[in-house]
N, C-alpha and C positions, 0 to 999 in steps of 0.2 A: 583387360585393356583399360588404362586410364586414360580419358576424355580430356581435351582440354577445358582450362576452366572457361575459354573465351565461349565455349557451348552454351556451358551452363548459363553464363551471364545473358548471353542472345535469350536462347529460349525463356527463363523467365519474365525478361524484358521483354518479349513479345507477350506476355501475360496482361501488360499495363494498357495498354486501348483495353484488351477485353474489359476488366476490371474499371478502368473509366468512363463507359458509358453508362451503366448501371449505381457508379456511386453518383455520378454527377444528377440523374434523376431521382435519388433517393433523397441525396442532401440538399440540392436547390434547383427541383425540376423547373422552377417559374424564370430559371436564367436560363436554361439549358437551347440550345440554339435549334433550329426545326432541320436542318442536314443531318444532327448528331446521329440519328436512328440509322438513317440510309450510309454514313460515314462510319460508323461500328459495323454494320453486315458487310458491308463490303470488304473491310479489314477483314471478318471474320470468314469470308467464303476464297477472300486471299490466303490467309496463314492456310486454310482446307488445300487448295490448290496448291498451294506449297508445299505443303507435307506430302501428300497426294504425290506432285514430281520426287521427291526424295525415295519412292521407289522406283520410279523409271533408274535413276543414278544408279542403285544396285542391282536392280534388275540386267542392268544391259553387260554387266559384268560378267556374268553367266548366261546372255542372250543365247547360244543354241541349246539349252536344256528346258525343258519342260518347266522348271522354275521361275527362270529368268525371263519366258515367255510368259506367262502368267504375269509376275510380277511388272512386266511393262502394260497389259490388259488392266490391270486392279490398277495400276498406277492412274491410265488415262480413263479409264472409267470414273474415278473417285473424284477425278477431276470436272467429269463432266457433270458429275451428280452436283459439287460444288456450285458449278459454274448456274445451274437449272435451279437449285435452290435461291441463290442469289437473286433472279430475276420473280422470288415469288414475291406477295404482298407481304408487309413486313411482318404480322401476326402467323402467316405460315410459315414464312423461312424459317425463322428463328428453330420450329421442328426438322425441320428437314434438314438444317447447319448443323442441329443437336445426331442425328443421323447419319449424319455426313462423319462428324468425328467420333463418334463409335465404329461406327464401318472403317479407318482408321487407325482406332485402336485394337480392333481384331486383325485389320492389316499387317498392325505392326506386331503382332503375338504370331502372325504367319511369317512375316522376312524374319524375326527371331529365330523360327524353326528349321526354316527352309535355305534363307541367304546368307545372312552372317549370323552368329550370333554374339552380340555384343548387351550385355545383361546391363552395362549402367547406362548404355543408350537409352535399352527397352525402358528404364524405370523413369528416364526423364521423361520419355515421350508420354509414359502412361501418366506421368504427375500433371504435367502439361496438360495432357488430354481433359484429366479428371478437371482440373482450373476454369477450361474454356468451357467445359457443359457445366461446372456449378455457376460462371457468367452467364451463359444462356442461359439459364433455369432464371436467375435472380431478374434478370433483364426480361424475360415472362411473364414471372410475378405481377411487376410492375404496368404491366398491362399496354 
């Protein structure tokens, strides 16, 4: 199945917040504005919560099977895990966001399996994925 390109463009385009709070501290933390920290996690426990509903979407497709049940449980669950990481102090979330989207990207290796299989979804998703934890890793670093 070929994706549209307007995918591709969204999803890497939501890479660029990730990516901009971590260079912005690297290259001129002494400008950098005292929101930006709390304004990056919340994007970041956003895009979680977003991918997160993207299984409910397919799950509800196949809602009387065992699958599709599941897959709306993992959906609002993931969401809520988002949503709880968000409200940590900014030094903890940052693991737990990193948590959040692995749990995520096993998710999405399970709708693979289970609900559709669409193999160049699976690889954006998993490239994306890998993007936002080496963001949160670098955004870590920096203390």
């Amino acid at each position: 199945m070929n994706l549209p390109r307007l995918l591709f463009a969204l999803g890497y385009a939501g890479l660029l917040p990730f990516v901009a709070g971590p260079l912005w501290l690297s290259v001129a933390p002494q400008t950098a504005p005292d929101w930006l920290d709390r304004a990056w996690l919340l994007y970041a426990a956003m895009i979680a919560a977003f991918m997160a509903g993207s299984f409910w979407g397919l799950a509800l497709v196949v809602a009387e099977n065992p699958a599709g049940l599941f897959g709306m449980v993992l959906s609002a669950g993931l969401m809520l895990l988002a949503w709880g990481a968000s409200l940590l102090p900014f030094r903890e979330a940052l693991p737990a966001l990193a948590g959040v989207f692995v749990l995520l990207g096993l998710a999405e290796l399970w709708r693979e399996r289970e609900l559709d299989p669409m193999s160049s979804y699976f690889r954006l998703r998993i490239v994306l994925t890998l993007g936002v934890l080496v963001c949160i890793a670098w955004r870590f670093v920096l203390g």
